[in-house]
C-alpha atoms as one frame of an Amber mdcrd trajectory, in Angstrom:
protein
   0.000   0.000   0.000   2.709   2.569   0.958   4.406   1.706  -2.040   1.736
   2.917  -4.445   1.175   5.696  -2.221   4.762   6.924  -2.647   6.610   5.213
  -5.289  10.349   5.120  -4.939  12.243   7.180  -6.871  15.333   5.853  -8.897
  18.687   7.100  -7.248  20.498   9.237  -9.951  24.230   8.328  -9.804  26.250
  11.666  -9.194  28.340  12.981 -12.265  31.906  12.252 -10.870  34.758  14.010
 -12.878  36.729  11.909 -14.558  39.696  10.203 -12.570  43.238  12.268 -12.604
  46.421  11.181 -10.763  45.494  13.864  -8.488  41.875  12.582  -7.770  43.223
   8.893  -8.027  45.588  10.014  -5.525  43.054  11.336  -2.524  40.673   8.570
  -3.194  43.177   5.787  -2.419  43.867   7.661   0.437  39.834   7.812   1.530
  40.154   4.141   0.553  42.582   3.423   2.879  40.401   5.321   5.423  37.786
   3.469   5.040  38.484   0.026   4.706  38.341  -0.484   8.278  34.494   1.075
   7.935  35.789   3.676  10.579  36.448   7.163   8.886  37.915   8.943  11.545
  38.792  12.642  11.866  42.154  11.770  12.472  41.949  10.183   9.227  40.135
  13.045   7.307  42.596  15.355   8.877  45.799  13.464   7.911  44.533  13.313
   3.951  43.897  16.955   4.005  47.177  17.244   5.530  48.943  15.331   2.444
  46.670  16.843  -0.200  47.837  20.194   1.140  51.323  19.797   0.738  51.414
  17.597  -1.869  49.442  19.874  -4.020  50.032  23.242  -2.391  47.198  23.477
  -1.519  45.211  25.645   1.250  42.833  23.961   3.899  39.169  24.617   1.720
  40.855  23.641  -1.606  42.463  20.357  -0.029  39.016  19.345   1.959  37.230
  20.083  -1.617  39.375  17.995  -2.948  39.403  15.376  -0.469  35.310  15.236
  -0.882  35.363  14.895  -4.328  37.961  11.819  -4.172  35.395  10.580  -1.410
  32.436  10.731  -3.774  35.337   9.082  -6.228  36.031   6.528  -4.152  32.116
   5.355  -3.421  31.231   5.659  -6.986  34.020   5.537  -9.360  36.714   2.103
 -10.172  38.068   0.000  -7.893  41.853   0.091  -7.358  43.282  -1.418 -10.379
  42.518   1.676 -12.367  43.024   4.267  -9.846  46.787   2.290  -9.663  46.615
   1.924 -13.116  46.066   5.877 -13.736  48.984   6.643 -11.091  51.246   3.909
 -12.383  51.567   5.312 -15.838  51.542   9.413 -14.750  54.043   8.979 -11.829
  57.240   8.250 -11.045  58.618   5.552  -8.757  59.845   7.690  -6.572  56.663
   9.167  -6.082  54.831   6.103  -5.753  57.206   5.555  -2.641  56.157   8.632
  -0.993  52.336   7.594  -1.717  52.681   4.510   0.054  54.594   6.548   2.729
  51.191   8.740   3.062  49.159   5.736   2.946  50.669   4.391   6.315  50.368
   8.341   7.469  46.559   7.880   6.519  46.116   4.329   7.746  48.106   4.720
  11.264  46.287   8.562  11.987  43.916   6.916  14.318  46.199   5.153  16.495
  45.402   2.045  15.340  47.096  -1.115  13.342  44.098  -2.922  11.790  44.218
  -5.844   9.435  42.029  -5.002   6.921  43.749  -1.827   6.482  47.070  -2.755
   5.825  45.733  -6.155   3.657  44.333  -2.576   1.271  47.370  -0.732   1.642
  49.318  -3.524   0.490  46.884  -4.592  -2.644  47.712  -0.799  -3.391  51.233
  -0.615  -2.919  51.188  -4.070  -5.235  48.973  -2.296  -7.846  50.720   0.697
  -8.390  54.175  -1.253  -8.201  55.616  -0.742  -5.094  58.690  -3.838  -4.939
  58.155  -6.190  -1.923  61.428  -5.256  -0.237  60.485  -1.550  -0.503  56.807
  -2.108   1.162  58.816  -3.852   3.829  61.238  -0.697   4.136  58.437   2.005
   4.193  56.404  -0.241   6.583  59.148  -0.119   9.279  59.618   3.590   8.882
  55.846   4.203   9.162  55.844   1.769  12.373  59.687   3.238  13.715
């Protein structure tokens, strides 16, 4: 009865822009955040934080950006392509300091939990981070 009475209304999917390394960038990050199903303010705070100065950035343009990777990351490719969009538009190097952010991210609340590192680590594979080197940055994010 309620049904015919109000009908429900398809859910439009949000126009998301299309994916840069930027955006691909921040919504790893938020994935990271999230994997644990716990976004925390520490969390928000330490991807504005690395949006900031990895962009330069000031505090509105990085938490606009860092809600637009959000809406990115809920809506847009899993992280083969994000990686795959990185992989090809950044160099090594930089990759490194990615997965160096991604343990900044990931460790912001205080906590070590499984299902956040198993992500970080799927990432760090997919955009090409080398075993021994996840090893290395893992014991400087943990030092």
């Amino acid at each position: 009865m309620f049904e015919r009475l109000f009908p429900k209304r398809p859910k439009e999917k949000p126009t998301l822009p299309e994916p840069t390394p930027q955006l691909a960038l921040g919504a790893l990050l938020v994935r990271i955040a999230m994997a644990d199903r716990h976004y925390r303010a520490s969390e928000i705070g330490a991807i504005d934080k690395i949006l900031t100065a990895t962009f330069s950035l000031n505090p509105i343009e990085a938490a606009k950006l860092r809600a637009t990777c959000e809406a990115l990351e809920r809506d847009a490719p899993g992280t083969p392509e994000f990686a795959e969009l990185l992989r090809g538009a950044v160099p090594y190097e930089d990759c490194l300091s990615l997965a160096d952010a991604m343990w900044a991210v990931m460790l912001a609340d205080g906590e070590l939990v499984a299902i956040e590192e198993a992500t970080l680590h799927q990432i760090e594979a997919a955009i090409g981070i080398t075993p021994e080197d996840s090893v290395e940055i893992k014991k400087r994010a943990l030092g």
